[in-house]
N, C-alpha and C positions, 0 to 999 in steps of 0.2 A: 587266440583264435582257435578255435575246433577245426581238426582236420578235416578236410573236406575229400570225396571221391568223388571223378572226373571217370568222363571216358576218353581213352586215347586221344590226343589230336583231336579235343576241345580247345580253342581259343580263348586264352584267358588275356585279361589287364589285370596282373599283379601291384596292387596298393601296400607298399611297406616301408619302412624306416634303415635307412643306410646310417652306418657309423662313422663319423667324422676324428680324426687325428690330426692333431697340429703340435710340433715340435715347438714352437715360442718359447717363450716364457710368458705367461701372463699373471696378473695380480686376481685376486677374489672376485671384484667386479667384473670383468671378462670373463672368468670361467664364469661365473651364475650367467651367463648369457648362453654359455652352451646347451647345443640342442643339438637329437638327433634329424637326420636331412630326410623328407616326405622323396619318395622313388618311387617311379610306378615303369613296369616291363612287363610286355604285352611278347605274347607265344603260344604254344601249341602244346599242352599238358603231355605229357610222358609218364611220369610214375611220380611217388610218392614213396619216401627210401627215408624210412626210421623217423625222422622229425627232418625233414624236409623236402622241399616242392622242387621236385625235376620240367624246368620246361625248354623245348626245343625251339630253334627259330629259322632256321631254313632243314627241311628236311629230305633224306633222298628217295627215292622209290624203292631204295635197299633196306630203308628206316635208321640208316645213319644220321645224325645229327650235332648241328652244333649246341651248346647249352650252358644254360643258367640253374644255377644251386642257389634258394632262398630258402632258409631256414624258416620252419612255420613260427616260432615264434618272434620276429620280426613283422611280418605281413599283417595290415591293419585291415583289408579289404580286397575283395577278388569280384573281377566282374566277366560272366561269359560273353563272348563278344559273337554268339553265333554256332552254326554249323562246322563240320569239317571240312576242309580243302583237302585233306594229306589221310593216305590208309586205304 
């Protein structure tokens, strides 16, 4: 996916692929079943830092924040969910 530039405290729904780990044991038929898991996290853009997407989800009036790190190349799809509330 191409990076994309946001303005502050844009409201995104982040569309990407989470990586699954299981200790088992399994035989050839069960792994070929393995798949990455579809994730979607919905927040308030922050920056963008080297290859990856900074987004905030409660934010303070100081601009402290709690947050999420999603590597861009996992993210299949981004959708703006609107205006700002925060800034």
């Amino acid at each position: 996916m191409r990076i994309k530039k946001f303005t502050k405290y844009t409201k995104l729904e982040v569309l990407w692929e989470d990586i699954i780990s299981d200790c088992e044991w399994q035989d050839e038929e069960d792994v070929n079943k393995l798949k990455a898991i579809p994730a979607k996290t919905l927040g308030f853009y922050i920056k963008t830092i080297k290859r990856n997407l900074i987004l905030g989800h409660s934010v303070l009036e100081t601009g402290e924040c709690d947050t999420t790190v999603i590597p861009w190349s996992v993210i299949k799809g981004i959708n703006e969910l609107g205006g700002k509330d925060v800034g």
